[in-house]
C-alpha positions in Angstrom: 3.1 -1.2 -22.7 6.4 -1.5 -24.3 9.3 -2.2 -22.4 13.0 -1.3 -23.4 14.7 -5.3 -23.7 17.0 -4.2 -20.7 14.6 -3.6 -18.3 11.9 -5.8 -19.3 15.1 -8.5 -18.7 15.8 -7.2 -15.4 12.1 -7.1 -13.7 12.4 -10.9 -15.5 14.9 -11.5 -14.2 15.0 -15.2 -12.6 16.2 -13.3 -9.1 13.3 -11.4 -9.4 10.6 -11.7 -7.0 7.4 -13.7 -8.2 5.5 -10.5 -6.9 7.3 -8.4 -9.4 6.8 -10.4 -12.3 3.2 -11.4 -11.7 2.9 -7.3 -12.0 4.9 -7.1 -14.9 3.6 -9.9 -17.1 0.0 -9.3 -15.7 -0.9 -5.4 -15.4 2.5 -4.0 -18.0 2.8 -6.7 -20.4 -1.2 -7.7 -20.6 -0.4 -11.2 -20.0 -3.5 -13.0 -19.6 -4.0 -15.2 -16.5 -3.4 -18.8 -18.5 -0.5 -17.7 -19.2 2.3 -20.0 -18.6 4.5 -17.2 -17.1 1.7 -15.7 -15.6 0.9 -18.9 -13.5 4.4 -20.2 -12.8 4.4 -16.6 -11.0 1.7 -16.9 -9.2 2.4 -20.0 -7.8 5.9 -19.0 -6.7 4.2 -16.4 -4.5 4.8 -17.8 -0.9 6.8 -20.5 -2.1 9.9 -18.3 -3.1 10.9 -14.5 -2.7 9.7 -12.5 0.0 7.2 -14.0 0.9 8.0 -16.7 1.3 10.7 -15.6 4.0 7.6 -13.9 6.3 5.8 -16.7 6.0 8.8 -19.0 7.5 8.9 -16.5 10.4 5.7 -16.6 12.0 5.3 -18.4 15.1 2.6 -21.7 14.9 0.2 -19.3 16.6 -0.1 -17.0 13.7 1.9 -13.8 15.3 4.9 -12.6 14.3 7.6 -11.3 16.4 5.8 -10.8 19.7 3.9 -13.3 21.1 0.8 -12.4 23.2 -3.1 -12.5 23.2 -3.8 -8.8 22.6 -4.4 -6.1 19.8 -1.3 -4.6 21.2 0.8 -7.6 20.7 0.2 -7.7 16.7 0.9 -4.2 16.5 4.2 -3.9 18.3 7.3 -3.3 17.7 6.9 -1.3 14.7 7.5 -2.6 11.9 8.0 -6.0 12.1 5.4 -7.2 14.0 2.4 -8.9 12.8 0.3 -6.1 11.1 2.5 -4.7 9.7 4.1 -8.2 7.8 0.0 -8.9 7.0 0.2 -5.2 5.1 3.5 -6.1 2.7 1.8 -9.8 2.2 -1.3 -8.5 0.9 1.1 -6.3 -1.6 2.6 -9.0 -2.7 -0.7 -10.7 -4.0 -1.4 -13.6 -1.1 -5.0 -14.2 0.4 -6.6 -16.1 2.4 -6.2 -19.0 0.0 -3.1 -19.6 2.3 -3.4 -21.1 4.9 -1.1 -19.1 7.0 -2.6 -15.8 6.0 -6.1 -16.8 6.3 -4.6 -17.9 10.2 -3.2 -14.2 11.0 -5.9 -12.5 9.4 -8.1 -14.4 11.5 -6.5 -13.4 14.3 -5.8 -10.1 13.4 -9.8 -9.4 13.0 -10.7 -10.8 16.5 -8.6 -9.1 18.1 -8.7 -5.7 16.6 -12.6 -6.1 16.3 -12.8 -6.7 20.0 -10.2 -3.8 20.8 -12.6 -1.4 19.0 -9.7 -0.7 16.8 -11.7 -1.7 13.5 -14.6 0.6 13.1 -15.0 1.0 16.9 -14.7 3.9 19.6 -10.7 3.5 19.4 -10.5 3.3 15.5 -8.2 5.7 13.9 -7.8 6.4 10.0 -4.3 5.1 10.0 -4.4 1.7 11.5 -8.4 1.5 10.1 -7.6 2.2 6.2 -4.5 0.1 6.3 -6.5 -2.8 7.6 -9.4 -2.4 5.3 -7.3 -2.4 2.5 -5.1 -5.9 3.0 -8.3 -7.9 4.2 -10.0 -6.5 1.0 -7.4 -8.0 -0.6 -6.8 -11.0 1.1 -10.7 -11.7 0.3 -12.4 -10.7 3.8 -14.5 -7.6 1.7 -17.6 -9.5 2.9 -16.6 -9.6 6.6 -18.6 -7.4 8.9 -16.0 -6.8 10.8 -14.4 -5.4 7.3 -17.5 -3.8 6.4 -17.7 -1.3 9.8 -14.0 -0.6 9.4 -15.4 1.2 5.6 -18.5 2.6 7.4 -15.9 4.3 9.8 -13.6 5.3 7.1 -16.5 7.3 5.3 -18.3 8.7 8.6 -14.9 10.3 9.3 -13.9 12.2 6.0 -13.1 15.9 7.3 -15.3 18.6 5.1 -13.0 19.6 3.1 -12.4 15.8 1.2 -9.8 14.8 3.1 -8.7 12.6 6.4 -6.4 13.3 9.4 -4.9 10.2 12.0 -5.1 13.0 14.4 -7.6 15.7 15.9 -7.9 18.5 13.1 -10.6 19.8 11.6 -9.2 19.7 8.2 -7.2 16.5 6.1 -3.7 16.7 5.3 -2.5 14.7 2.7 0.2 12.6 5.1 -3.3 10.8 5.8 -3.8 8.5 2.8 -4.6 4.8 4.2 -8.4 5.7 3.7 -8.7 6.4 -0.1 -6.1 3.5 -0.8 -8.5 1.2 1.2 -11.1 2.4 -1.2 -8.9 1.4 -4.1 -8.8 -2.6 -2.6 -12.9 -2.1 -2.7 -13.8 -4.0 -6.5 -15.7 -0.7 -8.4 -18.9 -2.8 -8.9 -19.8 -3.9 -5.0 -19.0 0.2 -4.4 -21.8 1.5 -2.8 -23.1 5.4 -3.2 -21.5 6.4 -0.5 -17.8 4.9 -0.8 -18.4 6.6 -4.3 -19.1 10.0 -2.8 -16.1 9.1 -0.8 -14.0 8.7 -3.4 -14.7 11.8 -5.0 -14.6 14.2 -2.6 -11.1 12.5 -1.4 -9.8 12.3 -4.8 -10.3 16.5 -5.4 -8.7 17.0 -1.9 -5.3 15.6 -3.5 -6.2 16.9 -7.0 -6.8 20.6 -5.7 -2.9 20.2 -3.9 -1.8 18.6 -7.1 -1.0 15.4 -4.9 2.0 17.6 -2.9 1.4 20.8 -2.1 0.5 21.4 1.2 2.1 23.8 3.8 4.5 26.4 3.1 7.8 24.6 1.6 7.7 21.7 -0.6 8.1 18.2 2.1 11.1 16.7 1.2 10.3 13.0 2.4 7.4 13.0 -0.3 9.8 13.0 -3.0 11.6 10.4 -1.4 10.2 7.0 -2.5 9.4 4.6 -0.3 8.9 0.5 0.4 7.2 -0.7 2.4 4.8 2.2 3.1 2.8 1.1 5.7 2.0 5.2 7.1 4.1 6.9 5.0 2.8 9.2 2.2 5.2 10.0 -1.0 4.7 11.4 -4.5 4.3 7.4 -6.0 1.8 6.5 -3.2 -0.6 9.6 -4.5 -0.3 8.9 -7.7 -0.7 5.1 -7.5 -3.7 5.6 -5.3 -5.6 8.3 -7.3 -4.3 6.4 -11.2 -5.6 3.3 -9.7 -9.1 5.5 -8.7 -9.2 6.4 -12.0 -7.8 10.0 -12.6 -4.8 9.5 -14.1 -5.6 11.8 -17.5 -7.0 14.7 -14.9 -4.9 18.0 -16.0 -4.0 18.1 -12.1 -1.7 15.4 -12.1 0.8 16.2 -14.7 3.1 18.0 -12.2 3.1 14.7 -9.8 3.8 12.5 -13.2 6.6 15.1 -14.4 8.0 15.0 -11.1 7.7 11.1 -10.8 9.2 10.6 -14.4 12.2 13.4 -13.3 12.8 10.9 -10.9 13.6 8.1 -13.2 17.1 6.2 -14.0 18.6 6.0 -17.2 18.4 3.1 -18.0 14.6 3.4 -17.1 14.4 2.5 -13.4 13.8 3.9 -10.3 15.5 4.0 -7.0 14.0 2.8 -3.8 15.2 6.1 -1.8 14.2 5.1 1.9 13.5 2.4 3.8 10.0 2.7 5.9 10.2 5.1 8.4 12.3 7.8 6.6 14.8 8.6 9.6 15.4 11.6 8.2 11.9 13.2 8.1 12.1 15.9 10.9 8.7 15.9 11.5 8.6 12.4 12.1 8.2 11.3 15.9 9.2 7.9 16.8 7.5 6.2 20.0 9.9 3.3 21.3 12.0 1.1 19.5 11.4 0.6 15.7 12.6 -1.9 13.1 12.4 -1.3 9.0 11.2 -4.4 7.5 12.9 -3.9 4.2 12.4 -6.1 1.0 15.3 -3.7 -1.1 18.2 -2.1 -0.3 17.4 1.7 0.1 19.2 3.8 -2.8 19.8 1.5 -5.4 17.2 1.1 -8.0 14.1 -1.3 -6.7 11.9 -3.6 -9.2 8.9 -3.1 -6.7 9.3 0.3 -7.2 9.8 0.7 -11.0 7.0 -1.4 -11.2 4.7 0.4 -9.6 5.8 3.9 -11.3 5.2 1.8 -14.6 1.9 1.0 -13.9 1.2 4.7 -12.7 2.4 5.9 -16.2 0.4 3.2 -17.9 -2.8 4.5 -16.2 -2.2 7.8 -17.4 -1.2 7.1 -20.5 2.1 8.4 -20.1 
């Protein structure tokens, strides 16, 4: 991909995150991984940036924020807690190969394992699909725990494709966490019937043309988002399904107009809410919440531009 110089200096950019330019050099630029840049970026993750800052505020224990022995207590207070920092790590491209991830993780199994919260009686596609996916990529694929976490994502696709964090006999496309969990899954250790899966989920967001649903077009998912944790936008399905492999399907050229609508002059893209959107009316919020925010919410965001980048790339936009 070719970058205009400004922008390819500004996702550069020294204050950029390492995250950021690992992506750039790496997956936009085709860097390959002996790279000089390439490594120096890599190694930076966790050292500098942002994450580097979550790591210095967990507690010797391994929890963030709330201290405690239970499921609960590494779920709560939204979003701050400890599940929901392990989500934006594993975005950011740590594994287990650090020691203070490979501790939380750890933790984070047990727990939820022994709740039933992972691919037990209290599992649910939300909290399920978000935690296959960043202990896929943390390197815990192999994990039985992990492994009847993507047995429970696939036994509870609706009929028509799709998946719903709440009783309904149909799937609504708010309910993404399980086909992005399929994305963290390498394609060759896929078995037949994550690959079913992953077809039958992929036409329920192809037949809506990733935002159709419902009456009136949903604001909040042409607002884009970071971190997503639950939320679904216009980037989210199309960086799920480009990454699936569907990027040159005829259905998702109104998604990619709309995303590339959406794009800055001088070729970014703003970061338009923080995660949760506060002003989604159908949004309920339970108790106290707390954004973890990386970017400052309506000003253009490298983690962002980067990721519509890559979406173009993939569909050879």
């Amino acid at each position: 991909m070719v970058l205009r110089r400004g922008l390819r200096n500004w996702l550069l950019a020294k204050d950029a995150d390492p995250s950021v330019r690992l992506r750039v050099l790496r997956d936009l630029l085709d860097r390959p991984a002996d790279d000089p840049a390439v490594v120096r970026a890599q190694r930076e993750i966790g050292r500098k940036g942002w994450a580097a800052q979550i790591l210095r505020g967990q507690h010797p224990s391994g929890q963030w924020v709330t201290p405690g022995s239970s499921a609960f207590d590494l779920y709560r207070p939204k979003y701050v807690a400890t599940n929901w920092r392990l989500i934006v790590l594993s975005d950011l491209g740590l594994t287990k190969k650090t020691p203070r991830v490979a501790k939380a993780a750890r933790l984070f199994l047990d727990r939820f394992a022994r709740s039933g919260d992972l691919g037990g009686p209290a599992s649910e596609v939300c909290i399920t699909g978000n935690a296959v996916r960043m202990m896929a990529r943390f390197g815990y694929l192999k994990d039985p725990r992990v492994k009847a976490g993507i047995e429970w994502l696939v036994r509870h696709q609706k009929k028509d494709g799709g998946w719903h964090c709440f009783r309904s006999r149909t799937g609504t496309l708010d309910c993404w966490e399980a086909l992005a969990a399929f994305v963290a899954i390498p394609s060759e250790v896929r078995t037949p019937p994550i690959r079913q899966s992953i077809e039958r989920g992929a036409e329920f967001y192809l037949e809506r043309r990733l935002f159709r649903e419902g009456p009136a077009p949903y604001r909040p998912w042409f607002r884009l988002h970071y971190p997503v944790h639950y939320y679904y936008d216009l980037l989210v399905g199309l960086d799920t399904l480009t990454s699936l492999g569907y990027g040159e399907d005829p259905r998702m050229r109104p998604a990619l107009d709309r995303l590339e609508a959406m794009r800055n002059r001088d070729g970014s893209w703003n970061m338009d809410a923080l995660h949760p959107d506060t002003e989604d009316p159908a949004y309920q919020f339970r108790g106290p919440f707390y954004p973890l925010g990386l970017e400052v919410p309506g000003r253009p965001s490298r983690w962002i531009t980067t990721t519509a980048l890559q979406v173009l790339k993939r569909a050879d936009r």
